[in-house]
Structures are given as structure tokens and as C-alpha cells.
N, C-alpha and C positions, 0 to 999 in steps of 0.2 A: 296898600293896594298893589297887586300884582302885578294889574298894565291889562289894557285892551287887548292887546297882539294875543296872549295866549286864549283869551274867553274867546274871540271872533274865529280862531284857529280851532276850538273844540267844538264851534257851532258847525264851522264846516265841516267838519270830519264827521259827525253825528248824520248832517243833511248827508253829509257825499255817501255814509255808509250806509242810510235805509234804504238810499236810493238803490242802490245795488243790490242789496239785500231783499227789500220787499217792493221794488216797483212806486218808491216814491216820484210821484211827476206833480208840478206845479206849474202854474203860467209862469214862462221867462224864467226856469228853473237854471236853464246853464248859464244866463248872462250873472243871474242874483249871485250865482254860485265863482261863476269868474270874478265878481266884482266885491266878492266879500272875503277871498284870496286873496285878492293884490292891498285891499284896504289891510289885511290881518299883517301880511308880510311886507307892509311900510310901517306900519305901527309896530314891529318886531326890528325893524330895522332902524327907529327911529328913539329904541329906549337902547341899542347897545353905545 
């Protein structure tokens, strides 16, 4: 298995990129999007 850190990292980047791109908006879209950043890049920081 590869590790969480990078799948949680493609999830965000996918969310952060529609949003830009085609006007994705959800309820609590920046908190999810903060909080699934700092989860991805402790779990990146926590397999080195």
C-alpha cells in the first residue's frame, strides 16, 4: 500500500481543481478543503 498522504493529496487537488475550473461550491467547502490538507500533509509527514 502506498500510504493515505498521497490518495488524501489527489482528492484535494481534484476538489481544489473543479472548483476553479467549473464553480464547484459545497456546504463548508473551505473548512473540508483546509482540513483535508493539514490531515494529507501530517500523514505525508508521518510515513517519512
Amino acid at each position: 500500500m502506498r500510504g493515505i498522504g498521497p490518495l488524501l493529496l489527489a482528492i484535494w487537488l481534484i476538489i481544489y481543481g473543479l472548483q476553479g475550473l467549473i464553480g464547484l461550491r459545497f456546504a463548508y467547502d473551505t473548512q473540508v478543503l483546509s482540513i483535508l490538507a493539514i490531515v494529507a500533509g501530517l500523514f505525508l509527514l508521518i510515513r517519512r
